[in-house]
C-alpha positions as CSV (number, residue, x, y, z in Angstrom):
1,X,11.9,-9.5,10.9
2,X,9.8,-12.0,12.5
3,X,6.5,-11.3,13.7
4,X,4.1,-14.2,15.2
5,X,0.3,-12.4,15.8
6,X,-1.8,-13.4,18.5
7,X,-5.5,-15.0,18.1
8,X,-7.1,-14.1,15.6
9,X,-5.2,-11.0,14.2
10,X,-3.7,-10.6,10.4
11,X,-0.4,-8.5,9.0
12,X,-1.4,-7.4,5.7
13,X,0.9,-5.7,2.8
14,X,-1.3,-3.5,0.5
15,X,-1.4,-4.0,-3.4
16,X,-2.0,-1.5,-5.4
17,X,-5.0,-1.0,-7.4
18,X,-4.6,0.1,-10.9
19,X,-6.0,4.4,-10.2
20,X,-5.8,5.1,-14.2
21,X,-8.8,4.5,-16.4
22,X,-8.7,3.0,-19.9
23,X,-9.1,6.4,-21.3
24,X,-5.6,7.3,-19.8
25,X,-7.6,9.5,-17.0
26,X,-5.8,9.1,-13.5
27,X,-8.2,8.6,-10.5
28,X,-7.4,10.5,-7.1
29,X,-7.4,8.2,-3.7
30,X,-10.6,10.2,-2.8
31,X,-12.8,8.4,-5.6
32,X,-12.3,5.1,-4.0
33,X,-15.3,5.9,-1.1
34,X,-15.1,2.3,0.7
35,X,-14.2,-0.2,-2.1
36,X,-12.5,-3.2,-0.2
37,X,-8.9,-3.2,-0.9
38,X,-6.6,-5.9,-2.0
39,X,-3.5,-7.6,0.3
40,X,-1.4,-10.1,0.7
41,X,-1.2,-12.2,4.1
42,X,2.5,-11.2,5.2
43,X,1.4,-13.3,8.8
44,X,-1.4,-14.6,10.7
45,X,-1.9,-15.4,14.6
46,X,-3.5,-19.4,15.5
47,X,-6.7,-18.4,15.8
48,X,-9.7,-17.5,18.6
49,X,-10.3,-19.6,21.6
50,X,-14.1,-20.5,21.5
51,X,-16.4,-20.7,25.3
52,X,-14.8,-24.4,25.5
53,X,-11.0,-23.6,24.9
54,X,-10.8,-24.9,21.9
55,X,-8.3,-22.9,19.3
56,X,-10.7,-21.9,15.9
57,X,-8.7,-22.3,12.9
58,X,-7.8,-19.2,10.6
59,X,-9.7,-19.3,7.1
60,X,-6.5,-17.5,5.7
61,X,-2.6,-18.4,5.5
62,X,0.6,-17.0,5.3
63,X,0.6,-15.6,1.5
64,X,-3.1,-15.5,0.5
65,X,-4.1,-12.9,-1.8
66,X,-7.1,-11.1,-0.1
67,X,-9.8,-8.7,-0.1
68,X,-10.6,-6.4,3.0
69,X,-12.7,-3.6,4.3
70,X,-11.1,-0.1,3.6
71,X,-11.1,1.3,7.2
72,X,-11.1,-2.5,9.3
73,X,-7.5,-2.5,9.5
74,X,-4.9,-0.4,11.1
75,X,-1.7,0.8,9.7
76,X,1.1,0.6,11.7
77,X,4.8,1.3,10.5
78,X,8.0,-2.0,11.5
79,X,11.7,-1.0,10.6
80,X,10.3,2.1,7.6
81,X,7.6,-0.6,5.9
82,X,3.8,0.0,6.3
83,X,1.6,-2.8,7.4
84,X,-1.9,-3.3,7.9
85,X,-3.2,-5.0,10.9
86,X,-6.7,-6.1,11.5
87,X,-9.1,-9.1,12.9
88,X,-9.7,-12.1,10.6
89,X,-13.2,-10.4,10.7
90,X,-11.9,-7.9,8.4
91,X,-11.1,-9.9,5.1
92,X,-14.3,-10.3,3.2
93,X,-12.5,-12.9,0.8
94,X,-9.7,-15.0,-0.6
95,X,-8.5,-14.0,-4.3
96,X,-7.9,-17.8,-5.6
């Protein structure tokens, strides 16, 4: 599959997050309230065009390891495999 995303706009693929303590006591989805979540850049669009036309580089690249806000992006579903899909305003940072 080949996907190419316009302006500014990010596929992500969610990693999970370790849900069971050190104790061995497993943690339900519902206790995460709006921790940003961890994803991998799976494809990213050129950029936005600023008020002179000029094309604003991304910050992020195809397979950066990022952080993101909870609810930013949407989740869509391509050929049975769920992607996220947000703004580049949505990633808070890159996981070096």
């Amino acid at each position: 599959m080949n996907i190419k995303p316009l302006s500014n706009h990010i596929f992500l693929e969610a990693l999970g997050e370790e849900k069971t303590t050190k104790s061995g006591i497993v943690l339900p989805e519902t206790s995460e309230k709006e921790k940003p979540v961890k994803g991998k850049v799976f494809a990213a669009g050129p950029g936005k065009l600023n008020d002179k036309g000029e094309r604003v580089a991304m910050s992020v690249k195809v397979g950066d390891i990022v952080l993101f806000k909870k609810y930013g992006p949407d989740e869509i579903e391509i050929e049975g495999k769920k992607y996220l899909v947000g703004d580049e305003e949505d990633i808070l940072a890159v996981i070096e």
